[in-house]
C-alpha positions in Angstrom: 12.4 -65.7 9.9 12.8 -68.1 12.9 9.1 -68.4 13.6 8.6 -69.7 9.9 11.5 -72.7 10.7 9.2 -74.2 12.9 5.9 -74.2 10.4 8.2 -75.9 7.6 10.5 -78.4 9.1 8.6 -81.2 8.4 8.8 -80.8 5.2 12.5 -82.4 6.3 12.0 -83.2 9.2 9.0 -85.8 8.4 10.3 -86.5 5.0 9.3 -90.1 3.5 12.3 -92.1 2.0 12.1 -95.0 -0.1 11.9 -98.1 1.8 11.0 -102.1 1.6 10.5 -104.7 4.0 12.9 -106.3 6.2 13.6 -109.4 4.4 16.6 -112.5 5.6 18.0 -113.0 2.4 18.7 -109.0 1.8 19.6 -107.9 5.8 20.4 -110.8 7.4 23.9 -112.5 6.8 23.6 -115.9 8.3 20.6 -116.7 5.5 22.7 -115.2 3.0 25.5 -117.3 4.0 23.2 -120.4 3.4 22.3 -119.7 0.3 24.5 -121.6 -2.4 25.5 -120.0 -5.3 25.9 -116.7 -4.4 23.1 -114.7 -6.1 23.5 -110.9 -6.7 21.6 -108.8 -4.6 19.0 -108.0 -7.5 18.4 -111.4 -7.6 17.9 -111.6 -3.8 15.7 -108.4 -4.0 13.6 -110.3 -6.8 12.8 -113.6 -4.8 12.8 -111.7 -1.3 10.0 -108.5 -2.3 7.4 -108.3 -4.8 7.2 -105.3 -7.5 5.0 -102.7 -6.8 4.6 -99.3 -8.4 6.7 -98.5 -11.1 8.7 -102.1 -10.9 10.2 -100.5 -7.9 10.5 -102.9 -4.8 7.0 -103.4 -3.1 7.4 -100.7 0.1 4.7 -102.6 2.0 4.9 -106.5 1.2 7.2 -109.1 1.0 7.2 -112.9 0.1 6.6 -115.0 2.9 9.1 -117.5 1.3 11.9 -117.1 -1.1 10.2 -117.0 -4.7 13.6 -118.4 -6.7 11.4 -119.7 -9.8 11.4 -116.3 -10.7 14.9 -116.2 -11.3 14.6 -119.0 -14.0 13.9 -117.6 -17.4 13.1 -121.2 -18.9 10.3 -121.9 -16.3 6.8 -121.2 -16.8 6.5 -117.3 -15.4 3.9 -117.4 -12.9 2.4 -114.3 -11.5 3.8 -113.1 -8.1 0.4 -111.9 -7.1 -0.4 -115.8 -6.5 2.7 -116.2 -4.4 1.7 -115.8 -0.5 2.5 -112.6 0.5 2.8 -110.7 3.9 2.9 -107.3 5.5 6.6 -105.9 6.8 6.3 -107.8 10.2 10.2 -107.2 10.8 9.9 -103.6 10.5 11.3 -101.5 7.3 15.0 -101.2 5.5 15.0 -97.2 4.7 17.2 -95.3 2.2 19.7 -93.0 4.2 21.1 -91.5 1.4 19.2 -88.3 1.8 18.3 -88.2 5.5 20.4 -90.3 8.2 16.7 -89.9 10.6 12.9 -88.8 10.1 10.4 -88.9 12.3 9.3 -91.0 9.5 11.9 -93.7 10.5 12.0 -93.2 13.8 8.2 -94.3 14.1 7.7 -96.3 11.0 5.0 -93.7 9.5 4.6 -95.4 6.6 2.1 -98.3 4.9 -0.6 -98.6 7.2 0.5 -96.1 9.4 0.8 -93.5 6.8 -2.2 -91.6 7.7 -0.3 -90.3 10.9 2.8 -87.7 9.2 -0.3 -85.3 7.7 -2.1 -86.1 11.4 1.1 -84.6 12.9 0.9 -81.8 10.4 -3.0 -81.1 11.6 -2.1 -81.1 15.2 0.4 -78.5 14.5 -1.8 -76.6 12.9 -4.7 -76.9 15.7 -2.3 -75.2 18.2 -2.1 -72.4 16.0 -5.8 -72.1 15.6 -6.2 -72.8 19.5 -3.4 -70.1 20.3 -4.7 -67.4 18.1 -8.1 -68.0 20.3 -6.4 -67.8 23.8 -2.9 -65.8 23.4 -5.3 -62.9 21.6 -7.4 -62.7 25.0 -4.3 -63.2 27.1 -2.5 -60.2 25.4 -5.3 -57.8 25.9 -5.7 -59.1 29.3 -1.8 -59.4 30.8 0.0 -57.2 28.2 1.6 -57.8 24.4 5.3 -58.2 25.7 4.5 -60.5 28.9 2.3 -63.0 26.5 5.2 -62.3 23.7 7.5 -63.5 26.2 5.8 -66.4 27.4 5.8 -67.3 23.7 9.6 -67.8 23.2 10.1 -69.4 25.9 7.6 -71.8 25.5 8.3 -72.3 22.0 12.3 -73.1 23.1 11.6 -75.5 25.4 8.6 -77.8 23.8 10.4 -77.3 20.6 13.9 -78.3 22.5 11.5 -81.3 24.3 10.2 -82.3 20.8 13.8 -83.3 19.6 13.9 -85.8 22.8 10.4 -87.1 22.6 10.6 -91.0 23.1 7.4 -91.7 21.3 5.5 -90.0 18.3 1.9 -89.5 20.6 4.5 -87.5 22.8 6.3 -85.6 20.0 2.4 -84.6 18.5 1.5 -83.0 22.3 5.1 -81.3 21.8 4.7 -79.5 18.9 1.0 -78.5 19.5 2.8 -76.8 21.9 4.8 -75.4 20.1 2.6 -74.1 17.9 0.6 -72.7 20.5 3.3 -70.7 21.2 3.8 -69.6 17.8 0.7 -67.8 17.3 1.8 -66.3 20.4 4.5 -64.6 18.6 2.9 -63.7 15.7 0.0 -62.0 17.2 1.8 -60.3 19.5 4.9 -59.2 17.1 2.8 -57.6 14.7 0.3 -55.8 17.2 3.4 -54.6 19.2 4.9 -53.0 15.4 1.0 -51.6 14.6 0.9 -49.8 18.3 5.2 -48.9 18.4 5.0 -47.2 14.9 3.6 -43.9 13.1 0.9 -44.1 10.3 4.4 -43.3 7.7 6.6 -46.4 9.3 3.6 -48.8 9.7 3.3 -50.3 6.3 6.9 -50.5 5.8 7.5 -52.0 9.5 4.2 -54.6 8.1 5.7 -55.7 5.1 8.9 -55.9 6.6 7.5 -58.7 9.0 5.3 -60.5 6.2 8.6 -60.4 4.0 10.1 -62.1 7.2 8.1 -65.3 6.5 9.5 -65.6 2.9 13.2 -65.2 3.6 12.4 -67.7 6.8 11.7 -70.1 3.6 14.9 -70.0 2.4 16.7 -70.1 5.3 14.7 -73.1 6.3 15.9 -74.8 3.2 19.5 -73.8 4.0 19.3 -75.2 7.5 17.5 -78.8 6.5 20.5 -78.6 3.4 23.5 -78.6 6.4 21.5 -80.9 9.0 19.7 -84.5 7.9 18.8 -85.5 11.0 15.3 -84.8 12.8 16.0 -84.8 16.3 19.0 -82.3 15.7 17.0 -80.0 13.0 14.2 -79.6 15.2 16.9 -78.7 18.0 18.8 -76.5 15.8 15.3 -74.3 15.3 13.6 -74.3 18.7 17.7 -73.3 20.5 17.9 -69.7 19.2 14.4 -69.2 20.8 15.6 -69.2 24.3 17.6 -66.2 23.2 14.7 -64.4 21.5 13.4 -65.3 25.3 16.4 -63.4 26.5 16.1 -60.1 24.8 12.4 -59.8 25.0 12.8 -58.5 28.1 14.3 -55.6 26.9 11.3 -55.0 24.6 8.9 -52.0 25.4 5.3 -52.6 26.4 3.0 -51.2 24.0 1.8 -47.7 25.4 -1.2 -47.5 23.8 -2.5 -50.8 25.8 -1.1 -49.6 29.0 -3.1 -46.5 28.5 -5.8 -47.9 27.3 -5.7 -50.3 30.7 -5.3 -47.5 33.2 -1.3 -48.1 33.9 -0.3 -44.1 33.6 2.6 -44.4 35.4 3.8 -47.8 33.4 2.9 -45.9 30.3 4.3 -42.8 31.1 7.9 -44.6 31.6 7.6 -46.6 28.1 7.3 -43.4 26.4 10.0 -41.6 28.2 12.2 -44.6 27.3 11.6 -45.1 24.0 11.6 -41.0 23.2 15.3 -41.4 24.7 16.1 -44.0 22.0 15.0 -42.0 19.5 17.1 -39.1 20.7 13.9 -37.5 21.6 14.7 -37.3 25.2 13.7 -33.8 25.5 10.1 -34.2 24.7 10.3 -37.5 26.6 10.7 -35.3 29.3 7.8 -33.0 28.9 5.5 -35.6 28.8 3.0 -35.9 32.3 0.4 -38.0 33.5 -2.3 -34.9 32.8 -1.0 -35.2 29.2 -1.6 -39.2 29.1 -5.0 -39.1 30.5 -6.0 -36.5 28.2 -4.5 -38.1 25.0 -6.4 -41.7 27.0 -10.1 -39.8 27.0 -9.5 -38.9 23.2 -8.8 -42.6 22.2 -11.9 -43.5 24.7 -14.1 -40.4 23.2 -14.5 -42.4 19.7 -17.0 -45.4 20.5 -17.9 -48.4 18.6 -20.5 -50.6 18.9 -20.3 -54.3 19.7 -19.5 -56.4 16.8 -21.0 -59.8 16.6 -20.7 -62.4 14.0 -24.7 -62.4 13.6 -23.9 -58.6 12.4 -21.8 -59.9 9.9 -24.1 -61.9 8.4 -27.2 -60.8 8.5 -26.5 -57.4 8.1 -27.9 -56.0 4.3 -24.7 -55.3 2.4 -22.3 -57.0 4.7 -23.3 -60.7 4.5 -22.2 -61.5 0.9 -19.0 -59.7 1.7 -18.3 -62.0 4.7 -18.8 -65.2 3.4 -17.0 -64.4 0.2 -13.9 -63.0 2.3 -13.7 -65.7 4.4 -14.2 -68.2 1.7 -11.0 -66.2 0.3 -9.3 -66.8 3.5 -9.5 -70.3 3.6 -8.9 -70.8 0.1 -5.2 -69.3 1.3 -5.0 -71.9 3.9 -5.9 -74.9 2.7 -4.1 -74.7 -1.0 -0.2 -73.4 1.1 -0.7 -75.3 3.7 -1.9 -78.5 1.8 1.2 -77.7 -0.5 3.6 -76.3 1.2 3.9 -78.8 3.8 3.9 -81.7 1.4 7.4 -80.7 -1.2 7.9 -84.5 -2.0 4.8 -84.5 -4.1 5.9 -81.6 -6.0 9.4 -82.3 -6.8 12.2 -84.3 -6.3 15.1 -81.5 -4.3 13.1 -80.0 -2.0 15.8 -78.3 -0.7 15.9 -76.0 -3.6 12.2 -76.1 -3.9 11.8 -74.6 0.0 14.3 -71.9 -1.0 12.7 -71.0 -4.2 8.9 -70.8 -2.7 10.3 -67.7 -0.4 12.6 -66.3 -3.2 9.6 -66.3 -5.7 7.1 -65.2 -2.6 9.1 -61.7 -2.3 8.5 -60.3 -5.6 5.3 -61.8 -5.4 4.0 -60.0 -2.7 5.7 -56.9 -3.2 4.5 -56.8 -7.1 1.0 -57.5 -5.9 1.3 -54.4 -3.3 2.2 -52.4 -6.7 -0.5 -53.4 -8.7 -3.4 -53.4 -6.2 -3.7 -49.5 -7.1 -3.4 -49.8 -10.7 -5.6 -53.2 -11.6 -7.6 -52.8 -8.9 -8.6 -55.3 -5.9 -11.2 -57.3 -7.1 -9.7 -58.2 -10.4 -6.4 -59.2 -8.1 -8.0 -61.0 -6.2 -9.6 -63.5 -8.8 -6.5 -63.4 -10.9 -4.2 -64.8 -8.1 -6.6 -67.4 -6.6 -7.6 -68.6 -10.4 -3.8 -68.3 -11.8 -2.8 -70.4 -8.8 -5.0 -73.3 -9.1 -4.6 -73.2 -12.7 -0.6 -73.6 -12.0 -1.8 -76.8 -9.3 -3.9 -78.1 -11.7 -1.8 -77.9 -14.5 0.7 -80.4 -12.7 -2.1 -83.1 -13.0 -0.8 -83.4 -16.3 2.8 -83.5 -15.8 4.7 -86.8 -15.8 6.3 -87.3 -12.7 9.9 -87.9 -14.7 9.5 -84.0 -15.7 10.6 -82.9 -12.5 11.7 -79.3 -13.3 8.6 -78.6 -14.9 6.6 -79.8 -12.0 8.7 -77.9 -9.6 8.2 -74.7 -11.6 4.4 -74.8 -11.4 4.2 -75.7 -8.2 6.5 -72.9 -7.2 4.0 -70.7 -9.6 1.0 -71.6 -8.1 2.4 -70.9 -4.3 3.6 -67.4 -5.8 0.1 -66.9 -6.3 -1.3 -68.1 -3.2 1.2 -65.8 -1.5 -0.4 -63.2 -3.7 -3.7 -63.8 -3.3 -2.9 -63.5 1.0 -1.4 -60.0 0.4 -4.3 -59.6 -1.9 -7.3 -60.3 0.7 -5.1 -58.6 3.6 -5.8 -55.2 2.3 -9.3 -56.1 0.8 -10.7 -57.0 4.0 -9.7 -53.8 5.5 -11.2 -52.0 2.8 -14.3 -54.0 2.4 -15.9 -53.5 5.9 -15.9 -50.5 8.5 -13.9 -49.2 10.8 -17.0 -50.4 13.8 -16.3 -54.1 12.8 -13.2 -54.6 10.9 -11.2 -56.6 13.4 -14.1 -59.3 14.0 -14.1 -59.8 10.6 -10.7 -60.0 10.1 -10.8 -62.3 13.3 -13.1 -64.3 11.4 -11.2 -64.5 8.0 -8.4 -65.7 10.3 -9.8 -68.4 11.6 -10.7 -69.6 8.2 -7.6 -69.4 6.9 -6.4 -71.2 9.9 -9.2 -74.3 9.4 -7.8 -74.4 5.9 -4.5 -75.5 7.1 -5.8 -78.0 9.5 -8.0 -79.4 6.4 -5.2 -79.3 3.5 -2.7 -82.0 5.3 -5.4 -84.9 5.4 -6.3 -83.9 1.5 -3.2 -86.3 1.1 -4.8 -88.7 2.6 -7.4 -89.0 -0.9 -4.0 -90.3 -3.4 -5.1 -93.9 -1.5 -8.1 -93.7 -4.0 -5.9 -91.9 -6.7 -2.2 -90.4 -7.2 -4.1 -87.0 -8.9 -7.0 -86.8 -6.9 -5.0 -84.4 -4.1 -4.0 -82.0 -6.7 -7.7 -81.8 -8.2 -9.0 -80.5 -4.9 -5.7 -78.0 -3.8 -6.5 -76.5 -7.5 -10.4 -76.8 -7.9 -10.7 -74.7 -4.7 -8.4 -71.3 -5.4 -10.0 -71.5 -9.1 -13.6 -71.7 -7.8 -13.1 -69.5 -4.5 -11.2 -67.0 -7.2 -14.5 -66.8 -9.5 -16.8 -66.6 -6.4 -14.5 -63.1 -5.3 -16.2 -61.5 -9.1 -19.6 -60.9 -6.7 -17.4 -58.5 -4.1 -17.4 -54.7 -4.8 -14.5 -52.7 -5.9 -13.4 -50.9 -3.2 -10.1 -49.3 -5.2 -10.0 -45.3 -4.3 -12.8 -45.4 -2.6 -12.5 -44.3 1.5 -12.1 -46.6 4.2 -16.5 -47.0 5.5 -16.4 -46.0 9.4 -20.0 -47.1 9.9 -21.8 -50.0 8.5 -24.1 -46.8 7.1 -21.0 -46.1 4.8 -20.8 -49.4 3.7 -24.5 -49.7 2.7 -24.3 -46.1 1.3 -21.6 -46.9 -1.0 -23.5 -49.9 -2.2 -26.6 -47.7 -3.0 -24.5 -44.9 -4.8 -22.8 -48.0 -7.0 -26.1 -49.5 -7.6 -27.5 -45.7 -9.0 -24.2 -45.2 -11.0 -24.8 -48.5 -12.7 -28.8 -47.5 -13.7 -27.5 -44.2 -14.7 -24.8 -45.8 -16.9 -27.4 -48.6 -18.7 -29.6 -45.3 -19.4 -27.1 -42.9 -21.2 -25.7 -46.3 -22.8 -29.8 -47.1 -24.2 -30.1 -43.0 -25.0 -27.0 -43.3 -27.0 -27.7 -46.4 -28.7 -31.3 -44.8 -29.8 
């Protein structure tokens, strides 16, 4: 729930407020003192900054000189776009009624710098992807609690740094840290509940942890709701790591990999431990090295053979199913990422949109657990990539001044995003065998993780037009969803071992389909 503060505070955290330019009239009292007359403050807004969208104060010029004809209704109205304008060269007045700081404010992210919040948002999402690639090797090499461990504590202190970091170049390098560390966790949290737990407790212990992630949503949007200003949200989320550092240390190794890496003894200890937690302490004891190393030779005996990416795709059978998977992958990255990070474009509280993302991703991702064995996967699978960019799309034609209905199909359409996750989680187990399963998995990961780096700098298109984000986040679920109608069913079928089994059950499809066409042409003559 913690781990998911961290991938959603800027939502707050880097939140854009309304803002002008820095004008003498409006912020300066000894010019307002010299002005004669005492004009309201509209009529100092009017002369001082030009209109821009909406009528609403220009956020990015202002006149070089007072403009007072405009205040005369008699005079002949001249168009302010042939008055001499200039950039905010006196910095920016921001609204504070919402936020006291952003990183938005501290650094003036906006105008011409605006390109640099979703940069921020990228670099985050780089030290994922980077520390997926090097905490998975550093796990297998040095253990799942010592890399786990490392994690927390890195992620307390760049996270605690982050909150103090003088300039926004240094707060970037900060939170790529961070992020590194947070794949650290992940990884190494849900490997250490596959290898702790029976085949029975898995699943639940699994979607216990994914369900983590959606109530982490709401209490993201509780936390932002009681503190409104960065420095102190990003300390208030990166603090209670140092005590997740704390405790780890009390965590059991996972036996399997010390087993697996030849540390009997190590092993042997973990298991007598954790039988005595379980009040199994009797068969705790009965456990001996001859035992391990025995149980060790069985999970050596069963041998698989090297998995490359070039066996992915160019095996016969295998190919289409890759790049259609991992196409599905990043279709889940790009669209919650692109969205999910970006709640101002989608609705005006996004306090109470944050909380109701994770309140509708629950039922969401437990419903779609449900119906996966009744509908089927395939038809899942393009339902809740094509409903979802349907729901993005859909917005396109929302006016902005229907907020509620705006927020209700963006909230949809992330519903089915979180779906169509849960959805390709259990298809890509089923859809390639046991021998090469986790490289493509692997693979699908690192898709969905170059989605998320991409989906931030989409924002960067509403330059050219204010719809033109939304038209990619929803072209890509709806075309990726329609692209997933050329992958096999794989509902009640058994899991393929060998990529024999895969191509086997492609050939007995193939003859049930030829035997179907020619009882349905005998019956029709």
């Amino acid at each position: 729930m913690w781990l998911t503060t961290q991938s959603m505070v800027e939502n707050f955290s880097a939140a854009v407020p309304s803002h002008r330019c820095w004008a003498p009239l409006l912020d300066n009292s000894t010019a307002q003192a010299s002005v004669s007359g005492a004009p309201n403050p509209e009529a100092l807004l009017a002369v001082s900054i030009p209109p821009g969208l909406n009528q609403e104060p220009h956020q990015c010029l202002r006149f070089r000189q007072p403009q007072w004809h405009l205040l005369d209704p008699n005079a002949t109205a001249t168009n302010w776009s042939e008055a001499a304008t200039e950039p905010c060269v006196d910095g920016w007045v921001y609204d504070r009624s919402v936020f006291t700081s952003t990183i938005v404010m501290e650094w003036d992210l906006v105008c011409d710098s605006q390109a640099l919040k979703p940069m921020a948002q990228s670099i985050y999402l780089a030290g994922i992807l980077v520390g997926a690639a090097v905490c998975g090797q550093a796990s297998d090499r040095f253990g799942r609690r010592l890399v786990l461990t490392w994690s927390y504590l890195q992620m307390a202190a760049s996270g605690t740094a982050a909150a103090f970091a003088p300039t926004f170049p240094v707060y970037c390098l900060f939170r790529f840290l961070v992020a590194f560390a947070t794949a650290g966790v992940m990884m190494n949290t849900i490997t250490l509940l596959m290898e702790w737990t029976s085949v029975q407790a898995r699943v639940v212990a699994v979607t216990l942890n994914s369900l983590g992630f959606s109530l982490g949503q709401v209490l993201m949007a509780a936390v932002a709701y009681s503190v409104r200003d960065w420095a102190l949200l990003q300390l208030t989320i990166s603090a209670p790591f140092f005590l997740c550092f704390v405790y780890s240390w009390w965590l059991a190794e996972s036996a399997r990999w010390l087993l697996i890496t030849g540390r009997l003894e190590w092993g042997l200890r973990e298991l007598q431990r954790v039988a005595a937690m379980n009040g199994k302490r009797a068969v705790g004891d009965t456990l001996t090295i001859e035992v391990l190393l025995s149980a060790m030779q069985e999970e050596l005996s069963v041998g698989q053979a090297p998995a490359t990416l070039s066996t992915l795709l160019c095996t016969p059978g295998l190919g289409l199913r890759t790049c259609v998977s991992t196409l599905c992958w990043f279709a889940f990255g790009f669209t919650f990422y692109g969205l999910a990070l970006d709640l101002q474009a989608l609705g005006s509280n996004i306090f109470l949109l944050q909380a109701l993302i994770g309140v509708v991703d629950i039922p969401a991702k437990i419903c779609t657990l449900l119906l996966l064995s009744r509908l089927g996967r395939r038809p899942m699978q393009v339902a809740s990539l094509v409903l979802a960019g349907l729901c993005i799309l859909a917005n396109m034609l929302v006016p902005h001044e229907m907020g509620a209905l705006r927020s209700a199909l963006a909230v949809l359409g992330l519903g089915g995003v979180g779906a169509a996750f849960t959805c390709i989680t259990v298809y890509t187990g089923e859809l390639f065998p046991t021998v090469i399963r986790m490289t493509a998995v692997g693979l699908g990961q690192m898709a969905a993780r170059g989605g998320a780096i991409l989906g931030p700098l989409v924002r960067l298109l509403g330059v050219h037009g204010a719809s033109l984000p939304l038209l990619v986040y929803g072209a890509v679920p709806v075309l990726i969803g329609l692209a997933a109608l050329l992958l096999p069913e794989t509902q009640s079928l058994p899991l393929p071992d060998t990529i024999h089994d895969v191509q086997s059950q492609a050939v007995k499809k193939a003859t049930r389909d030829t035997q179907g066409h020619l009882v349905l042409k005998c019956t029709r003559f």
